[in-house]
ROMAR-757853 format. One record per residue (C-alpha): residue number from 1; residue in one letter; x, y, z. Coordinates in pm, whole numbers, always signed. Each point is the difference from the previous one (the first is absolute). Example, Ala and Ser with C-alpha at 12.3 -4.5 7.8 and 13.67 -1.06 7.14 Angstrom:
<pts>
+-----+----+--------+--------+--------+
!   i ! aa !      u !      v !      w !
+-----+----+--------+--------+--------+
!   1 !  a !  +1230 !   -450 !   +780 !
!   2 !  s !   +137 !   +344 !    -66 !
+-----+----+--------+--------+--------+
</pts>
This chain:
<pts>
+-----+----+--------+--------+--------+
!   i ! aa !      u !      v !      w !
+-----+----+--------+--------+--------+
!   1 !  x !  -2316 !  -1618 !  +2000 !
!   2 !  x !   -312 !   -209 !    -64 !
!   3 !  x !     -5 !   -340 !   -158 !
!   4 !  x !   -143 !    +88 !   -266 !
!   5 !  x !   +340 !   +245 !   -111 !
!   6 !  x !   +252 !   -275 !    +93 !
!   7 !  x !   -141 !   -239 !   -324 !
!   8 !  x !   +272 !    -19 !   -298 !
!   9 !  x !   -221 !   +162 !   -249 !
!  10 !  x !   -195 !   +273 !   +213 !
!  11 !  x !   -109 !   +269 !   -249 !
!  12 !  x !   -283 !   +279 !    +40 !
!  13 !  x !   -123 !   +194 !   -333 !
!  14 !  x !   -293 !   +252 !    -45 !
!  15 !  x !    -42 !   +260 !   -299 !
!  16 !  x !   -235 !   +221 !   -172 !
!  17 !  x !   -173 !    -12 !   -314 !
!  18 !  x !   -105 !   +305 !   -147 !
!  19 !  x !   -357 !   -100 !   -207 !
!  20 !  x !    -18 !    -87 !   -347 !
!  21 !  x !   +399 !    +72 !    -68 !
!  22 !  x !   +253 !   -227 !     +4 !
!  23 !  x !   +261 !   +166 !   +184 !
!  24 !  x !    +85 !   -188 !   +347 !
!  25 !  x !   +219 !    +99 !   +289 !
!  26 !  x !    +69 !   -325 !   +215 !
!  27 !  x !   +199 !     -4 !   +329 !
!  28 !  x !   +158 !   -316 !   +113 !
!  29 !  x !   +158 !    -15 !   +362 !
!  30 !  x !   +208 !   -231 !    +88 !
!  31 !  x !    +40 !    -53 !   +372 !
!  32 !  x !   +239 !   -249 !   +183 !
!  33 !  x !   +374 !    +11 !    +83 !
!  34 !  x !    +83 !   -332 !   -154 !
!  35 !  x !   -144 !    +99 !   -327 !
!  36 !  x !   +265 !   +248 !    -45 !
!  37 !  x !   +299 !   -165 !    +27 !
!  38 !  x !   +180 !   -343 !    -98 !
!  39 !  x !   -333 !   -102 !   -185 !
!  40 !  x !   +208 !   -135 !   -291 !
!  41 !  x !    +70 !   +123 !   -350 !
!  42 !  x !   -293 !    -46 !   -256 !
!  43 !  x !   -276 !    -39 !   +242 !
!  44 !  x !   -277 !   +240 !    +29 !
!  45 !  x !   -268 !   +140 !   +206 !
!  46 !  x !   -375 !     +2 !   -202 !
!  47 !  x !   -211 !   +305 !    +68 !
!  48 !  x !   -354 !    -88 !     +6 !
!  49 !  x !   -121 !     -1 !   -381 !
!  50 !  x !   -199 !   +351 !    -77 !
!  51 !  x !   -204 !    +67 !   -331 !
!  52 !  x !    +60 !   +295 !   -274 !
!  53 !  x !   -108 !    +36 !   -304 !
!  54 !  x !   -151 !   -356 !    -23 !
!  55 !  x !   +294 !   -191 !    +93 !
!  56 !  x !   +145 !   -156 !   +380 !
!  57 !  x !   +295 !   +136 !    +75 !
!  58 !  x !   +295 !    -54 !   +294 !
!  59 !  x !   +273 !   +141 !   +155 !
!  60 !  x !   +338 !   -219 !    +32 !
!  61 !  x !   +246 !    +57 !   +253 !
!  62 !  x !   +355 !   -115 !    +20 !
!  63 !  x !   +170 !    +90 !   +334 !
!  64 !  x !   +347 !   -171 !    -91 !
!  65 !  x !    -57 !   +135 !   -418 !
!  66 !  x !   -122 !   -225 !   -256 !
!  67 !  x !   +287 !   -165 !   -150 !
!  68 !  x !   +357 !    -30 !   +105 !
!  69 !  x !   +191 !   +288 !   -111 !
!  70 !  x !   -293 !   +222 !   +133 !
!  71 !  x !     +2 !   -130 !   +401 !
!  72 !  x !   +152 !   +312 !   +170 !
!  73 !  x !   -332 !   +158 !   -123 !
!  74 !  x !   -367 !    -91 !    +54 !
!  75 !  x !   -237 !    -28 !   -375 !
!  76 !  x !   -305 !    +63 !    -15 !
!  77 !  x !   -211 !    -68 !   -327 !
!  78 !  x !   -369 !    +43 !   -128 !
!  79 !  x !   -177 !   -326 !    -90 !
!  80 !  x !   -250 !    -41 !   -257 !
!  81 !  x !   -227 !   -287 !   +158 !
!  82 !  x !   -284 !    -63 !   -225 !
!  83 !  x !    +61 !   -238 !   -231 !
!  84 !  x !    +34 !    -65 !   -424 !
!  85 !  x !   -101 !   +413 !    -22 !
!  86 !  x !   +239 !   +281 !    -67 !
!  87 !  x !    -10 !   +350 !   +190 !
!  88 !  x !   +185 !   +326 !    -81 !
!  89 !  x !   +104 !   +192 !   +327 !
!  90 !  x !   +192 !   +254 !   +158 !
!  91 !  x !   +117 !    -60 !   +343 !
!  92 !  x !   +164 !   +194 !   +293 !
!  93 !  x !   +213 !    -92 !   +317 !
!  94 !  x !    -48 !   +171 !   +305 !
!  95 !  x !   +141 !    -25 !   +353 !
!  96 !  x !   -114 !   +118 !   +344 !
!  97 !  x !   +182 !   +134 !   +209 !
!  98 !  x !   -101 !   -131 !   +366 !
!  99 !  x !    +48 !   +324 !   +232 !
! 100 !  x !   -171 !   +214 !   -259 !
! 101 !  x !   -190 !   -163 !   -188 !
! 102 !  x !   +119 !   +196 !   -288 !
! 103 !  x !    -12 !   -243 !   -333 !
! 104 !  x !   +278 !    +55 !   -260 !
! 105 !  x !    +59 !    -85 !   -320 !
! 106 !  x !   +270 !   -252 !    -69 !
! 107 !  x !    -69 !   -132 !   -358 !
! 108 !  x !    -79 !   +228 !   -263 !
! 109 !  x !   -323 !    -98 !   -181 !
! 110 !  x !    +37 !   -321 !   -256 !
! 111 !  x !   -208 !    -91 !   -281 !
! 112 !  x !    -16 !   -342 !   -105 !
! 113 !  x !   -175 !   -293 !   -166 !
! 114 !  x !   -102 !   -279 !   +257 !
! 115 !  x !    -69 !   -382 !   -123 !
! 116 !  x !    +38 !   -333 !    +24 !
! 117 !  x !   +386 !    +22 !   -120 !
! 118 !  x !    +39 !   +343 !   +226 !
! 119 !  x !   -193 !     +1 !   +281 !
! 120 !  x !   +209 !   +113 !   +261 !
! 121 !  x !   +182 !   +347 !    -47 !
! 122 !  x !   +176 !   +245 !   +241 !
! 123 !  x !   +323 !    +93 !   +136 !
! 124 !  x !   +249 !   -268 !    +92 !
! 125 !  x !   +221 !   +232 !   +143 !
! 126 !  x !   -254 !   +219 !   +204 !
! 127 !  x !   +180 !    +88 !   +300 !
! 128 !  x !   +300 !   -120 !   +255 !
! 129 !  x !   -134 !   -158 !   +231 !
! 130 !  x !   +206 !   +203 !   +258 !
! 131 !  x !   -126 !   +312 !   -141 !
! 132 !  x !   -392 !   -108 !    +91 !
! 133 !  x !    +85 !    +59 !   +380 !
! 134 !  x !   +261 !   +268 !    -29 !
! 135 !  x !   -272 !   +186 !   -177 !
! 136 !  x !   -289 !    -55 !   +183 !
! 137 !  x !   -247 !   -257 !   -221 !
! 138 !  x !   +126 !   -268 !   +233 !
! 139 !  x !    -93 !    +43 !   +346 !
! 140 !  x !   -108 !   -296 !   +317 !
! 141 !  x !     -9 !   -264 !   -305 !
! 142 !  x !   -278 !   +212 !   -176 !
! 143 !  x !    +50 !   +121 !   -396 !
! 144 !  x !   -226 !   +127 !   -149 !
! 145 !  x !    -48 !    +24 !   -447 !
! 146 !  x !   -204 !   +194 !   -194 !
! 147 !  x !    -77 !    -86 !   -404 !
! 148 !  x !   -162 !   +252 !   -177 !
! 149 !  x !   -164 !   -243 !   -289 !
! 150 !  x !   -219 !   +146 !   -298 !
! 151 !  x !    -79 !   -218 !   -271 !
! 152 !  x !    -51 !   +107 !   -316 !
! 153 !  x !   -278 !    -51 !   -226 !
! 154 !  x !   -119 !    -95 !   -354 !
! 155 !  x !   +126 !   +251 !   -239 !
! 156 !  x !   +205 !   +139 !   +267 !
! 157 !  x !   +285 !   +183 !   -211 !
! 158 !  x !   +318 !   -130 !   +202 !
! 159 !  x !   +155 !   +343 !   +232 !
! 160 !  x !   +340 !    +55 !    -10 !
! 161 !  x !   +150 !   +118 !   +358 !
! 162 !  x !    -44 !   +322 !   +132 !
! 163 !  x !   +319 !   +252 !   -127 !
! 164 !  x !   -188 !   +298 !   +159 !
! 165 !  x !   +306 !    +36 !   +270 !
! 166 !  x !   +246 !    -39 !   -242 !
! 167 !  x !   -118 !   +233 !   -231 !
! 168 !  x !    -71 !   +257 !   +308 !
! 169 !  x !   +378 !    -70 !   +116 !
! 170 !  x !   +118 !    +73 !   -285 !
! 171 !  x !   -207 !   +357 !    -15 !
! 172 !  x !   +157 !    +64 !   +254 !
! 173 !  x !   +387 !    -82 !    -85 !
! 174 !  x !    -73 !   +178 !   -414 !
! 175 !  x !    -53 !   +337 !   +212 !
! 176 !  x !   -253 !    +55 !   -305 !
! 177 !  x !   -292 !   +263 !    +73 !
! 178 !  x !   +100 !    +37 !   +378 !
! 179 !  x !   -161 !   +342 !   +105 !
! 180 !  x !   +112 !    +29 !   +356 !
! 181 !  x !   +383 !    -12 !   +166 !
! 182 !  x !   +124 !    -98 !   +344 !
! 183 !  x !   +259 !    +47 !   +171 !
! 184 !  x !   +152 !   -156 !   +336 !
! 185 !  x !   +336 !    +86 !    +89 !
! 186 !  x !   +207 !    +36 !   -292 !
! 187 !  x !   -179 !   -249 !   -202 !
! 188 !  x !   -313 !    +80 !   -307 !
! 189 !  x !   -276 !   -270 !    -53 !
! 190 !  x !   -274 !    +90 !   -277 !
! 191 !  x !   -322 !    -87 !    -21 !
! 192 !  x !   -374 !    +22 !   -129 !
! 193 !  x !   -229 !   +158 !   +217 !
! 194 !  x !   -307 !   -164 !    -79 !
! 195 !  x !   +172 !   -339 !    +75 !
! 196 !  x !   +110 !   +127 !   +353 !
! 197 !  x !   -376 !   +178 !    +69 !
! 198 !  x !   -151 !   -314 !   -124 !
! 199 !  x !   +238 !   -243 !   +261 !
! 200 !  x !     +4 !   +246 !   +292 !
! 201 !  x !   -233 !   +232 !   +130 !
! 202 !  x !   +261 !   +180 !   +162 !
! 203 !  x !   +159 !    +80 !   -355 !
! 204 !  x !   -401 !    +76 !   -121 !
! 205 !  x !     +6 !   +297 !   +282 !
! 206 !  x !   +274 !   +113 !    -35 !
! 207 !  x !   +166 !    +22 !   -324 !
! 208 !  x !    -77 !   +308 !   -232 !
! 209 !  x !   -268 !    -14 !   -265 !
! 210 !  x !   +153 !   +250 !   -219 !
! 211 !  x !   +236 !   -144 !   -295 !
! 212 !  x !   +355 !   +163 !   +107 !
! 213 !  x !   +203 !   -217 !    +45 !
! 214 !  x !   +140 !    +81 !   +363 !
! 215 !  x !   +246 !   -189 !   +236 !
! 216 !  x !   -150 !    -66 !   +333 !
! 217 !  x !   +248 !     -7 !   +259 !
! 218 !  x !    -15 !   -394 !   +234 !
! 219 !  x !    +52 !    +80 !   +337 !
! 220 !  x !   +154 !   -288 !   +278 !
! 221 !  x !    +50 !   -285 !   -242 !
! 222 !  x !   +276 !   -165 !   -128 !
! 223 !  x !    +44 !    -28 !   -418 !
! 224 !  x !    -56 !   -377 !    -17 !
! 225 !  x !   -281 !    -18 !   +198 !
! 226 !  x !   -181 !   +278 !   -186 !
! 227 !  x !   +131 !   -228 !   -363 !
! 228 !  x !   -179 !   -299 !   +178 !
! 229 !  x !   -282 !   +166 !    +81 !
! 230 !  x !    -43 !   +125 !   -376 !
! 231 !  x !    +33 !   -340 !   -143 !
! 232 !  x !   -228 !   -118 !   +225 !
! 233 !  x !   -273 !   +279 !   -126 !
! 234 !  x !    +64 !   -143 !   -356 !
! 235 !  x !    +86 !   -367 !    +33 !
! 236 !  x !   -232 !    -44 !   +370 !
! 237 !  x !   +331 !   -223 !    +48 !
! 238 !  x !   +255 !    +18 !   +297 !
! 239 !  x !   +383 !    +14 !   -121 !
! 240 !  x !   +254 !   -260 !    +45 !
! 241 !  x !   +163 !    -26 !   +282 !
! 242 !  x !   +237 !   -272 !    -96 !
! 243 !  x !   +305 !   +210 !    +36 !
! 244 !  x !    -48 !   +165 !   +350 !
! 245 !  x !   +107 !   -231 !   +310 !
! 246 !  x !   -262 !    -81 !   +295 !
! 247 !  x !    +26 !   +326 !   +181 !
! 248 !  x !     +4 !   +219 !   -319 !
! 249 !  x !   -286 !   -172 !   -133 !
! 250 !  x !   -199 !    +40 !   +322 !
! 251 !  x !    +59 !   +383 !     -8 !
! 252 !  x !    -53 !    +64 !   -361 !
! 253 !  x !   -353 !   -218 !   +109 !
! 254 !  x !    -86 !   +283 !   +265 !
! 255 !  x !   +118 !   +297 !   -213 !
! 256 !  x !   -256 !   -148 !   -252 !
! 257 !  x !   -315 !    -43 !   +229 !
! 258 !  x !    +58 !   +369 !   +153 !
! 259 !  x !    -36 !   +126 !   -365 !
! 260 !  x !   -268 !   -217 !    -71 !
! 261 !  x !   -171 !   +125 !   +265 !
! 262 !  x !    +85 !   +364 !    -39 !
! 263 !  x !   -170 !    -25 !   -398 !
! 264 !  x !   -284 !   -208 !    +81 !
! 265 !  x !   +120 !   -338 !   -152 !
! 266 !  x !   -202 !   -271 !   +194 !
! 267 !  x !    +86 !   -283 !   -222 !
! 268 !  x !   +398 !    +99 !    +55 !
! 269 !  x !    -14 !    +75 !   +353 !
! 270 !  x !   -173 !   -338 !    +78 !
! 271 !  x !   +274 !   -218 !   -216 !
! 272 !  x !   +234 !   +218 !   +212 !
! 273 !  x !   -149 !    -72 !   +324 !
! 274 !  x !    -34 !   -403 !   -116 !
! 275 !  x !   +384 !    -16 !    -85 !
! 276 !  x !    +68 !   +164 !   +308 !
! 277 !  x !   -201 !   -197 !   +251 !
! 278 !  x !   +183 !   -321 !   -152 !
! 279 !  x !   +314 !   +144 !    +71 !
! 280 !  x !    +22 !    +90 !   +384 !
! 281 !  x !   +300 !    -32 !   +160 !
! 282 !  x !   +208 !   +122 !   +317 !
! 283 !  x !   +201 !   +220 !   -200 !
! 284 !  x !   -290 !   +157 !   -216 !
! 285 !  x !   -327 !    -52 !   +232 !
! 286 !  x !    +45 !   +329 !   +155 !
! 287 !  x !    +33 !   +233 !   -323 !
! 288 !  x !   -269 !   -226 !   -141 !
! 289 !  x !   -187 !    +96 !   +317 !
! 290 !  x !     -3 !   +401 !    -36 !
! 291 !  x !    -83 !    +11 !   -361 !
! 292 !  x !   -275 !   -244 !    +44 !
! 293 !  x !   -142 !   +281 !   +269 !
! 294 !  x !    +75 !   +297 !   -232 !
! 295 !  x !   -169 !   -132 !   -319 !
! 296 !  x !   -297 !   -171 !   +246 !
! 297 !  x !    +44 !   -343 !    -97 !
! 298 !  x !   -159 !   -162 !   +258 !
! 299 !  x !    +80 !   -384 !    -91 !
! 300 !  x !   +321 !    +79 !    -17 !
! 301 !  x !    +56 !   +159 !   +300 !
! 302 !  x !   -204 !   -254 !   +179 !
! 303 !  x !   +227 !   -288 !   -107 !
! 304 !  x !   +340 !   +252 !    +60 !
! 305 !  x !   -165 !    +20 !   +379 !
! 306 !  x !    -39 !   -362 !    -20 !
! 307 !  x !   +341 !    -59 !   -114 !
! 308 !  x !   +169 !   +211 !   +261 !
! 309 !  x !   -210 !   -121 !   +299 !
! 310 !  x !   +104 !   -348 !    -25 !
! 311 !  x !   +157 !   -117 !   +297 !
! 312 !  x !   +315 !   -144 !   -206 !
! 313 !  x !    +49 !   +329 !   -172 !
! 314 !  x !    -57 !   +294 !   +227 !
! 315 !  x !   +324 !    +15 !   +117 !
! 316 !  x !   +187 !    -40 !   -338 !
! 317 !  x !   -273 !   +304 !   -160 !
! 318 !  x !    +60 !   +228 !   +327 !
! 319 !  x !   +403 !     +9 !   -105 !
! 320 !  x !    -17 !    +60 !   -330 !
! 321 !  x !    +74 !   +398 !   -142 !
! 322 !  x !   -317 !    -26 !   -148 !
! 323 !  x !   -239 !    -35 !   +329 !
! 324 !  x !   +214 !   +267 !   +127 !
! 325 !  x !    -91 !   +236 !   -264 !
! 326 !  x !   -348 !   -112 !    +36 !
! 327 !  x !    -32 !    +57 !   +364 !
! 328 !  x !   +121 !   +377 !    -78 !
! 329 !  x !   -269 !    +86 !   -315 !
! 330 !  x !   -276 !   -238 !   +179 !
! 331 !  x !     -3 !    -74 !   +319 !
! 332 !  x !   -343 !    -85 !    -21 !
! 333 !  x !    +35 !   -298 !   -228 !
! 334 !  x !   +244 !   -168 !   +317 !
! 335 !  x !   -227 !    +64 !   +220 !
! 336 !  x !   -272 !   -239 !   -212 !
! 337 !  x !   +285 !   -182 !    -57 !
! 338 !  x !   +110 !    -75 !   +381 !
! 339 !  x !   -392 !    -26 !   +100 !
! 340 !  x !    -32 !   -310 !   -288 !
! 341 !  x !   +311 !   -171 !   +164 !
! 342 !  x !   -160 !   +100 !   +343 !
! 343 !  x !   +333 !   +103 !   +176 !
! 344 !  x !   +119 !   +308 !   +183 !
! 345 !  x !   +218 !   +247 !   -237 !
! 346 !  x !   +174 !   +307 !    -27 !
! 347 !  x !    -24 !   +299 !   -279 !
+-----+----+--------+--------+--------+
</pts>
């Protein structure tokens, strides 16, 4: 690591600035294990100050949370720089994730009023800390944020938040004016055809254009998959997963990016393939592994290669039921996977 990275209060910014508008997205990356951890409660990291709309603006960040209560998470706020002035803006959080680098949303956009009194505003509570590494935005001391910032001018009337996802979500719980009827297994799900042809251009080729109202028959997928993959359509929203243990939840993940991929869903096959490459482990690497290779996800089943090769790991991957099963349906993929680790192996 240079010298340079090893200072208290390294920080490295750049952004784009479409012309004329006052809509900003700024990254601010900051790089350096000690900046992470044991920093101390209240203290913050300064992005480099970036103009919208007329004003200077900064990104705080907290590592150990901004005030007591808050210190198993890291805070991040927006900070209205410019002085005695006033500014109207919506702001969004984003994080990186540092194998992908696939952003995600983790705040929801926020409207407020920033002045003298309020100049700071954000999230207190933004995310564990553990949770940044354990997910992937952490990675070799490196985190990188993302604020989308528009500011909001003159007359501006003031927006209210988005409900477009709700009120899709709930179109699709009412049932009201579905026109087409699936069924997989023993379970109906109803729907609207020109939501599904609109989402998916699988569903746009091959649903019928006539008005009957038919029940098309879901071959090789399980019921809540196929209800996760609907809300999804509607809601462009994974489901919550907060009931499921570690290996359930890892499945489910897989059962999801195999019918992403099989109905053309990029956006849902890449969150798929980001929530799986932050979860690799011996006991899940090598299912990971084979649906990475069916659905062509080549990130994926670069890092699953990756994962397995490691000299530490090999051995524990090789025993597992799953590299068995793997060996059997692809013996290709051990093959690439015994050439990476560059030792002898048998099939």
């Amino acid at each position: 690591m240079s010298a340079a990275l090893k200072r208290p209060g390294t920080r490295t910014a750049s952004m784009y600035v479409a012309a004329e508008t006052a809509r900003v997205t700024h990254s601010f990356k900051i790089v350096g294990n000690g900046l992470h951890k044991n920093f101390g409660v209240g203290r913050c990291i300064r992005s480099a100050p970036f103009s919208v709309g007329g004003h200077n603006w900064c990104i705080l960040y907290y590592p150990d949370g901004r005030t007591e209560d808050c210190k198993d998470y890291v805070s991040i706020f927006l900070e209205l720089m410019s002085e005695n002035t006033e500014a109207t803006a919506l702001r969004e959080f984003r994080l990186v994730n540092q194998t992908t680098g696939i952003s995600t949303s983790i705040s929801c956009t926020c409207q407020a009023v920033y002045n003298a009194e309020n100049a700071a505003r954000g999230s207190r509570k933004f995310m564990k800390k553990g949770d940044l590494e354990s997910l992937g935005y952490l990675k070799d001391g490196c985190l990188e944020i993302e604020c989308d910032l528009t500011v909001i001018k003159g007359d501006d009337i003031d927006l209210p938040p988005s409900d477009l996802q709700d009120n899709l979500g709930k179109l699709l719980e009412s049932e009201e004016g579905v026109d087409v009827t699936f069924k997989v297994k023993d379970e109906l799900f109803r729907a609207h055809k020109i939501v599904l042809k609109m989402r998916s251009p699988v569903f746009e080729a091959e649903l019928p254009r006539d008005k009957r109202k038919r029940i098309i028959i879901v071959e090789d997928m399980e019921p809540p998959v196929f209800k996760a993959l609907l809300r999804f359509i509607y809601t462009d929203s994974l489901p919550s997963m907060g009931d499921l243990d570690g290996d359930e939840n890892d499945e489910m993940v897989r059962h999801l990016l195999v019918a992403a991929n099989r109905y053309g869903l990029v956006r849902m096959k890449l969150m798929c393939e980001s929530i799986l490459c932050n979860r690799l482990a011996v006991q899940n690497v090598a299912a990971t592994l084979a649906v990475a290779d069916q659905c062509r996800c080549y990130k994926l089943k670069d890092a699953c290669i990756q994962f397995i090769s490691s000299s530490n790991r090999l051995d524990d991957v090789a025993a597992s039921q799953g590299f068995e099963d793997l060996k059997k349906a692809c013996p290709a993929l051990i093959a690439a996977i015994y050439e990476k680790a560059a030792v002898p192996h048998k099939i």
